[in-house]
N, C-alpha and C positions, 0 to 999 in steps of 0.2 A: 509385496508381502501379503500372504493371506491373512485373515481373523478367524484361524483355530483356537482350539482351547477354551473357549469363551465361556464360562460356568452359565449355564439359566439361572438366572437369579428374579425374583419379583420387582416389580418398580411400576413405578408410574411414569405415562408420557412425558418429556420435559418441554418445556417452552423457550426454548432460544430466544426468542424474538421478542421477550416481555422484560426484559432489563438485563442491562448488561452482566449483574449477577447470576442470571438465571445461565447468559449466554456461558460464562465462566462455567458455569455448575457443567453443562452439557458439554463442553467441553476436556474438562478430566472426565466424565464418564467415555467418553468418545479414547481417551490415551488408557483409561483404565481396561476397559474393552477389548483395545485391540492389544492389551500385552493379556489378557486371556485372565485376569486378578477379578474377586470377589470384593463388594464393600471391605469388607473384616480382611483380607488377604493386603490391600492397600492399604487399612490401616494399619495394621499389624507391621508391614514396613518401615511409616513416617510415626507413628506413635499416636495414631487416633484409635476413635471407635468405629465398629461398623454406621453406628446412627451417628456419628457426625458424619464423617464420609457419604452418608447418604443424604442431610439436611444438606451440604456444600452441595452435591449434586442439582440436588434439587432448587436450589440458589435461596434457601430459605437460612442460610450460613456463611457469613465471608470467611475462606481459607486467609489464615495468618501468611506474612511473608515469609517466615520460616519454613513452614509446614509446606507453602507454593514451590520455595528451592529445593524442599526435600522429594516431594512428588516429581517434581521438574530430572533427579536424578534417579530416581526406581522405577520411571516410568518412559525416561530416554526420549525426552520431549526437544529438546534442542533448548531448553528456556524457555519456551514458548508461554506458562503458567506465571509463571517470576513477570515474565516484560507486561502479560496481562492484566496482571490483578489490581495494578496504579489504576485501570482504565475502570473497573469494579466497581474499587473502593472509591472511587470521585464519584460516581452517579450513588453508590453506597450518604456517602459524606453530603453529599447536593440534598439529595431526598433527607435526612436527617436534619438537616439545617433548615431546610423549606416548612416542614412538619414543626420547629420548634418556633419557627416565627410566626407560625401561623396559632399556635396554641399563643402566643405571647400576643401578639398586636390584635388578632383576631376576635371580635363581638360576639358573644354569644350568640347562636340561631335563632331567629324569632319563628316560631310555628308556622308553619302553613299546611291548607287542607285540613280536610276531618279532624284526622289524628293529630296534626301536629306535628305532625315530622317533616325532616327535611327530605328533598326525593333525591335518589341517590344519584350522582353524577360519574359516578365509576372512577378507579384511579388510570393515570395517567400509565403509559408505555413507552418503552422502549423500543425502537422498528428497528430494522436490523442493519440500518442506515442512518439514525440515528442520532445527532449529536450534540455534547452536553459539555458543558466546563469542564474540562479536566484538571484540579490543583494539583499542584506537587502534593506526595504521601510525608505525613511526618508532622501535622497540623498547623503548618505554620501559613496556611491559604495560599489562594492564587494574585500573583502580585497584578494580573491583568484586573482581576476581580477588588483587588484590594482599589487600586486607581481607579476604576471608575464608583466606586460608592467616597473615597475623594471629593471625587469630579462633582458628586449629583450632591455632596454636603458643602460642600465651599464655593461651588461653581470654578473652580481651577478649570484650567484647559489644557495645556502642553502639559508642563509640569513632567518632565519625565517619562511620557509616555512614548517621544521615538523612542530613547534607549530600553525601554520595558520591549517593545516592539520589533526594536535590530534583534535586540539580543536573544529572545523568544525564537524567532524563525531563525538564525543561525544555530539555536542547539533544535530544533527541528529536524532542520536538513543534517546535523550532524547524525543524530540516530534515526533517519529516515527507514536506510536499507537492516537496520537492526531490528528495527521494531515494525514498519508495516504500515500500509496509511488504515487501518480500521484505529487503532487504538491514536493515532495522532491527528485522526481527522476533527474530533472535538477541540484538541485545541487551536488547530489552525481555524476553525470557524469563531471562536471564544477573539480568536486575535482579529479576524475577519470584523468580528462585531465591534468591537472595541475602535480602529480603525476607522470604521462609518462613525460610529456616537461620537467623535472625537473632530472629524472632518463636518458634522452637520454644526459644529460650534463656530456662530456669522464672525465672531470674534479677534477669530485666528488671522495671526500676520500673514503676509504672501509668503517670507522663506518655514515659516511650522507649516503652514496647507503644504506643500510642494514638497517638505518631509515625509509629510503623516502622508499623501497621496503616493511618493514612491512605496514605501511600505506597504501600504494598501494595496499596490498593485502587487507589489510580492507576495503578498501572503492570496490574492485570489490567483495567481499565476501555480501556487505552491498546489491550492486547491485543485486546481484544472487536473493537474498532474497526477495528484493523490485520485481523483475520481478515476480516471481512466485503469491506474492501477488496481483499485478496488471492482471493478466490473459495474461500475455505475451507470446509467443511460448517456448513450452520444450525448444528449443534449443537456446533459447535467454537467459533459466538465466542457464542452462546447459555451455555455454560459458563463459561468467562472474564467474562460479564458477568453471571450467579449469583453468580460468588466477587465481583466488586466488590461487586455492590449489596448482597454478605452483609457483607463489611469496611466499607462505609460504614455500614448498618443497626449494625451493630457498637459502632461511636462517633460514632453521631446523626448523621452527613455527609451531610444532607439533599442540599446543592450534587451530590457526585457521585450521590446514589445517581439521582436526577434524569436529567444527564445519560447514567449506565449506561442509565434507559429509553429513554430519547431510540436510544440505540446499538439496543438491542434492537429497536426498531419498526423503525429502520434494513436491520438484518437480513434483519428477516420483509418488509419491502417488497422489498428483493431478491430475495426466495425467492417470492414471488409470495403471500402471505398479507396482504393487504390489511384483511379486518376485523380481523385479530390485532394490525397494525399499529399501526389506528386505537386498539384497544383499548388495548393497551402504552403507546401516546404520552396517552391523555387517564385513565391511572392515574397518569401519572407528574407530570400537568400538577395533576392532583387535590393531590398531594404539598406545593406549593408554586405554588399558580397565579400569584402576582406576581411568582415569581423570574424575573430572564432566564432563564436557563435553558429556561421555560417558552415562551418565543417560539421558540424550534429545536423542541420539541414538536410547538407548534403549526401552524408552517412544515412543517419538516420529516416531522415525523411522521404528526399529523391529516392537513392539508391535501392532502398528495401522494398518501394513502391513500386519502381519501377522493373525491379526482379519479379514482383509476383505478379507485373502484368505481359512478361515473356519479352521485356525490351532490352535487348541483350545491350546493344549498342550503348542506349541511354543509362545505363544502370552501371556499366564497366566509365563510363566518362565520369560519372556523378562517383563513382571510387575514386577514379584518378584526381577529379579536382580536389575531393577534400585532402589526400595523400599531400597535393600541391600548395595546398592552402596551409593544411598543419606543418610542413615543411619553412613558412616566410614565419611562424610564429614558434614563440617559446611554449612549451606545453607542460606539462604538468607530469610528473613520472608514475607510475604504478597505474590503479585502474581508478579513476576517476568516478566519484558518485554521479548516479545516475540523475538527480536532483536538482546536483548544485544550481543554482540560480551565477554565478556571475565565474565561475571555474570550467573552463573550456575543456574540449573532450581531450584526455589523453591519448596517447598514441594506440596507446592498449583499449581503451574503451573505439575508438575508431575501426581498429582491425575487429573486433567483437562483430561491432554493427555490419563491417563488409560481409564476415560469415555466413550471416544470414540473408545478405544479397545474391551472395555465391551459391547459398545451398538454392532460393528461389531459381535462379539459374539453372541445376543442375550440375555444379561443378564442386561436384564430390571431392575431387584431388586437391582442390583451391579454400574447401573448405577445410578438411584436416593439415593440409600445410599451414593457412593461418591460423586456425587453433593450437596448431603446435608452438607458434610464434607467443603465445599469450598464456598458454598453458600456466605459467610456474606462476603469475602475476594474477590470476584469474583463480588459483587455488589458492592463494595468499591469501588474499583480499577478507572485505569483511565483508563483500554481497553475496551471500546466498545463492540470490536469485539469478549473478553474471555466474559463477559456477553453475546454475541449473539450465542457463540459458544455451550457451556453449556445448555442456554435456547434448540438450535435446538437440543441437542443432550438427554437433557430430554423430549423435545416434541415427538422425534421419539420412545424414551422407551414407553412413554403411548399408543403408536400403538403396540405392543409387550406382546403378552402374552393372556391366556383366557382370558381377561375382561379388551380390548381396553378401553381407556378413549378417545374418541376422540373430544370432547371437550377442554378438561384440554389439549390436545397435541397442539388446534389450538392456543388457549388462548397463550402457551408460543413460537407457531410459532410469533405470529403478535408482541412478546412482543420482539423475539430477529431479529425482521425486525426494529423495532422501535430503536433499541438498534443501530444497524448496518446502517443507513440508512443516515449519518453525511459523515462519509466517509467508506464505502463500500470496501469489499475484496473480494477476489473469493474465500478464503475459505466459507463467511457467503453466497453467492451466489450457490456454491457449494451444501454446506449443506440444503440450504434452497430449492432447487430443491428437494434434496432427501426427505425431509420429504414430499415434498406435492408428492411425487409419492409415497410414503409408504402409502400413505393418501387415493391412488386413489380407493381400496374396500370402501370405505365413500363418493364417487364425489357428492353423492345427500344430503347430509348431509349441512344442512346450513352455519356450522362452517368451514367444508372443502371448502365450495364457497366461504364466506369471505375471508379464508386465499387465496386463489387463485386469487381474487381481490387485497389484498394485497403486494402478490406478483409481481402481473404484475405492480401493478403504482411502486413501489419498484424499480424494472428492467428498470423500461422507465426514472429514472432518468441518465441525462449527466451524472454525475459522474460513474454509475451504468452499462453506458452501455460503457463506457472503459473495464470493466472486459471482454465484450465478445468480442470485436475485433479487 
C-alpha cells in the first residue's frame, strides 16, 4: 500500500524510544498517516480534539481504552492500539507510583554548591528494549509485585508464589501470538526477577527450590524465544537460553532443556549460521530422540538448516523422520502455537516448518501442495504471523520454476504484510525481505513496485522498527 493522501500538517519530531508512552503516541501517528487523516480529521472520528490527538501523539497524553478501540476501528489497525496501551499505561502507572513514593518517604534536599541547588541528574528512559513491570490495567496491581513486597515485609518465602508463577506464564504463552513479545517481554522479565529473589532465599526446602527452579527455567526459556522473535542480538536470547538449559540440566528437565535447543538453532538460523543450526538441533534431538519435542528439532531445526545449506539428502530425511516420529505419537489437532513450552508440534504446524525446507530446496510444487494441505487450518487459526509466514513462503515458490507467476507471488506478498502488520516479527520481516529480493529480475514490473511500497510503509511502523534495532 502506498502513503498517498497524507495532509502536511506541522509537528514536532517524536521520540519513540523515550517511554513507552511516547512509543504509543508515534505510533497512531504512524496508522494516522498512513490512512492520509489530520489531527482534527481523527479526532472528529473517535470524539476528540485536534490538541488532544496531538498531546497523545506526542506521548505527553495517555489515550483511554475506549477512545484506543475506537481509533483501533477508523484507523483499521488489526487491534494493534487496544492490546498496546496496557503496556503504556503500566510504565504510565510505574512512573506515577515511583514519583509519589518518592515525594512521601523522600528527605528534603540538602543544598550543595554555590547556589544551593541540587545538580540535575536527568530523568530516566525508556530504550526501545526496554523492560518494566507490566500490572494488569484496572488498579488492582501486579499480584507478582504484590508477593514480593509480601516477601520483603514478613520474610514469607513460597507462599504462593509457584502458583503466581505457573499461572502467569501459561496466560503468557496463551496470548503470545496475539499480542507480540514487545509488550509481554516486561512481564516475563518482572516473572524472570521474581523467580531469582525467591530462589536466592537459603531457606527453601529441596521440593519449593526444584519448583521455583523449573519455572525459572520456563520463564528464561520463554525469554530466549521472545528475543529472537523481537530481533534482539544473537547473544541476547543465546544467553537466556544458557540459563534455561542450565535450570533444566539443574533438575534433569530433559522436556525443556530439549526444547531450549530447539530455541537456540532457532536463533542461529535467523542469524544466518546454518551449520550451527544443524548442529544445535541434531544435539538436542540426540537428548531424547523419541520425545515430541524432537519433531520441532527435526522440522524446525535440522530440516530448515539444512535446505538453506543446499543438503537435499539431509533435509528430505530430517522431513521424513519427524513425519515418522509424529506418526508413534498422539499430537495435537489444528495449528499448534508456536511457544508452547510443553505441547508438541501439531501435524499442521510440522507440514508449515517442511514448506519452508521445500522452498530452501527449490521445490515449488512440494511447496504449494503442502500449503494447500494446511491452508484451511492456517487461515483459521489465531497466528497472524503462521498465515503471513505461509503466504511469503508460497509467494517466493511462484518466483521458482520456468513460468514465474509474478503476480500471484506479489498478490500473496502484500496479503501476508497485511496478515503480519498488527504485531510484527522478524521472522515475517525476515522473510518478507527475501521475497522482494527473489523478486528483484521483475523490479520494473508494477506488482514488484507495489509490493516494495508496501513494504517500506510496513517497516516504517513503530512497532516494526523494534525488529531492527
Amino acid at each position: 500500500m502506498r502513503r498517498t493522501g497524507i495532509v502536511p500538517y506541522p509537528r514536532r519530531p517524536l521520540q519513540p524510544n523515550r517511554s513507552a508512552a511516547d512509543w504509543f503516541g508515534a505510533e497512531i501517528r504512524y496508522w494516522r498517516e498512513l490512512r492520509g487523516l489530520t489531527p482534527k480529521q481523527l479526532g472528529d472520528l473517535v470524539g476528540l480534539s485536534a490538541d488532544a490527538v496531538e498531546k497523545i501523539e506526542k506521548g505527553d497524553r495517555l489515550l483511554s481504552a475506549e477512545h484506543a478501540s475506537k481509533m483501533d476501528q477508523e484507523l483499521r489497525t488489526g487491534g494493534v492500539l487496544a492490546r498496546f496501551r496496557p503496556f503504556a499505561k503500566a510504565e504510565a502507572d510505574k512512573r506515577r507510583i515511583e514519583a509519589d513514593r518518592r515525594r512521601i518517604v523522600s528527605p528534603p534536599p540538602r543544598p550543595r554548591g554555590k547556589l544551593g541547588g541540587m545538580q540535575p541528574t536527568g530523568e530516566a528512559t525508556l530504550e526501545a528494549h526496554a523492560f518494566v513491570a507490566s500490572p494488569p490495567e484496572g488498579g488492582w496491581g501486579d499480584p507478582q509485585q504484590v508477593f514480593s513486597q509480601v516477601r520483603a515485609l514478613t520474610g514469607a518465602t513460597v507462599m504462593g508464589a509457584a502458583e503466581i508463577l505457573d499461572s502467569s506464564i501459561i496466560a503468557l504463552v496463551e496470548s503470545y501470538e496475539a499480542r507480540g513479545p514487545q509488550p509481554l517481554a516486561p512481564e516475563a522479565r518482572s516473572l524472570r526477577a521474581l523467580s531469582h529473589q525467591l530462589l536466592a532465599d537459603r531457606g527453601l526446602g529441596a521440593k519449593d527450590r526444584r519448583d521455583l527452579l523449573h519455572l525459572a527455567g520456563r520463564v528464561s526459556a520463554l525469554l530466549a524465544y521472545m528475543a529472537v522473535n523481537a530481533g534482539a542480538p544473537l547473544l541476547t536470547s543465546q544467553a537466556y537460553a544458557v540459563e534455561a538449559a542450565a535450570l533444566a540440566d539443574e533438575i534433569g528437565d530433559t522436556n525443556l532443556a530439549v526444547w531450549v535447543a530447539g530455541t537456540r538453532s532457532l536463533a542461529l538460523y535467523y542469524a544466518g549460521s546454518y551449520a550451527q543450526a544443524d548442529a544445535i538441533a541434531a544435539a538436542g534431538i540426540a537428548r531424547s530422540p523419541d520425545s515430541t519435542q524432537s519433531i520441532r528439532l527435526l522440522v524446525n531445526g535440522r530440516a530448515r538448516a539444512l535446505g538453506r545449506l543446499h543438503k537435499r539428502y539431509g533435509a528430505e530425511k530430517a522431513i521424513q523422520q519427524a513425519l515418522d516420529l509424529a506418526g508413534q505419537h498422539e499430537l495435537p489437532s489444528g495449528l499448534t502455537s508456536c511457544i508452547a513450552l510443553d505441547e508438541p508440534y501439531s501435524h499442521a504446524r510440522l507440514l508449515a516448518n517442511a514448506v519452508t525446507a521445500r522452498l530452501s530446496l527449490g521445490d515449488a510444487g512440494q511447496v504449494n501442495q503442502l500449503a494447500s494441505k494446511i491452508e484451511g487450518l492456517v487461515d483459521s487459526s489465531d497466528s497472524a504471523w503462521s498465515r503471513a509466514l505461509v503466504r511469503l513462503d508460497q509467494a517466493t515458490a511462484c518466483l521458482v520454476g520456468k513460468s514465474p507467476d509474478v503476480d500471484r507471488a506479489m498478490e500473496l506478498g502484500r496479503q501476508a504484510l497485511r496478515a503480519g502488520e498488527a504485531t510484527p516479527i522478524r521472522y515475517v520481516l525476515q522473510r518478507a525481505q527475501e521475497l522482494h529480493q527473489a523478486a528483484a529480475p521483475w523490479s520494473t514490473h508494477s506488482a514488484v513496485r507495489d509490493y516494495a511500497d508496501a513494504l517500506t510503509t510496513w517497516r516504517s511502523s513503530p512497532v516494526a522498527g523494534l525488529l531492527t534495532t
